[in-house]
N, C-alpha and C positions, 0 to 999 in steps of 0.2 A: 359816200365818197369823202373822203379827207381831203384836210385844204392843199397839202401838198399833190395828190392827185390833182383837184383842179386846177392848179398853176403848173401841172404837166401837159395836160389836157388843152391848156392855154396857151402854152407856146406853142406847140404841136400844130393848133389852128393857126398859130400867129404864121407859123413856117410855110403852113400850106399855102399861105397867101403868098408871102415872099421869094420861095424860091423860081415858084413858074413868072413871077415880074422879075428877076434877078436874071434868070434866064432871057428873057425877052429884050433885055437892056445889054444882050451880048450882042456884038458884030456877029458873029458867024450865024447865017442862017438855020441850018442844022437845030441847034436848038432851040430855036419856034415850035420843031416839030414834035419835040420831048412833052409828054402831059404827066404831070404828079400826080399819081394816085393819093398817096399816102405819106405820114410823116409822122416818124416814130423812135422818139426821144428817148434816151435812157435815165435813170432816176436821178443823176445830179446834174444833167441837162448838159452833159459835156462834152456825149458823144448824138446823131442823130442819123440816121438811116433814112434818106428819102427812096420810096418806091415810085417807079417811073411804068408807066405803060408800055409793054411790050408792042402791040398796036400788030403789026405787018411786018416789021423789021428781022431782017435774016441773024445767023450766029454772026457772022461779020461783020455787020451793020452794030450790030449790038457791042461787040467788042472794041469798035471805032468809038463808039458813042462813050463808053467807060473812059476810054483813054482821055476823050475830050473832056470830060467831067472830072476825071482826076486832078486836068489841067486848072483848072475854070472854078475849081471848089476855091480857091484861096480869093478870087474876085466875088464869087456868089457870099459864100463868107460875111465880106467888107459889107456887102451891100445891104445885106440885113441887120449887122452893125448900125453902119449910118441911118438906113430907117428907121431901127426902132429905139435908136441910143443904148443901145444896150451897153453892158461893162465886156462881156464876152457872150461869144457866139459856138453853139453847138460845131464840131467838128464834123462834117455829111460825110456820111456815106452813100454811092449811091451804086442802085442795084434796079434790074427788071421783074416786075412782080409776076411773077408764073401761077399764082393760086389759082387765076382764072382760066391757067388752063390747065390745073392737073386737078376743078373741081371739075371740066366738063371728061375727063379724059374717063374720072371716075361711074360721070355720069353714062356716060357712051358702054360703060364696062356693066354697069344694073342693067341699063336695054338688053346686053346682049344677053347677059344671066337668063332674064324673063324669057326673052327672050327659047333661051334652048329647054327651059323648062316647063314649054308649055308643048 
């Protein structure tokens, strides 16, 4: 791994801590209920995509929550700013991670294979 890998690798963990405390430190209840998966920098660290738990949450639910997050990126921002003194701060994005459900969807699809093949 090269050094620039691991001072991407390094923010990535630094973010994962900060944005669900960033979140937390918001008025609006609603996003308590948001969990960071994942946090995934791009290579001059200028852009970052935070992945959020889909959890139980409907398509409406979820595209309320965007809106909110749209709004709230310029506060979550600052706040990891002032934490970590930065000079600048990755721009988020953010999104609902579905891996985990189109690896069970796949997984559900091998059952059925076996399934008629026996």
């Amino acid at each position: 791994m090269t050094e620039a890998q691991i001072k991407l690798k390094r923010t990535e963990s630094i973010l994962l801590e900060l944005v669900p405390e960033a979140l937390g430190t918001l008025n609006d209840k609603r996003f308590h209920e948001l969990n960071v998966v994942e946090v995934k920098c791009s290579r001059g660290k200028t852009d970052a995509k935070v992945y959020l738990d889909p959890a139980s949450f409907s398509d409406e639910e979820k595209k309320n929550y965007m809106s909110l997050l749209q709004k709230a990126r310029p506060i979550i921002e600052t706040h990891c700013l002032k934490d970590q003194g930065w000079y600048r701060c990755p721009k988020f994005t953010f999104e609902f991670d579905e891996q985990l459900q189109k690896s069970k969807s796949i997984e559900e699809l091998f059952k059925k294979i076996a399934k008629d093949e026996k």
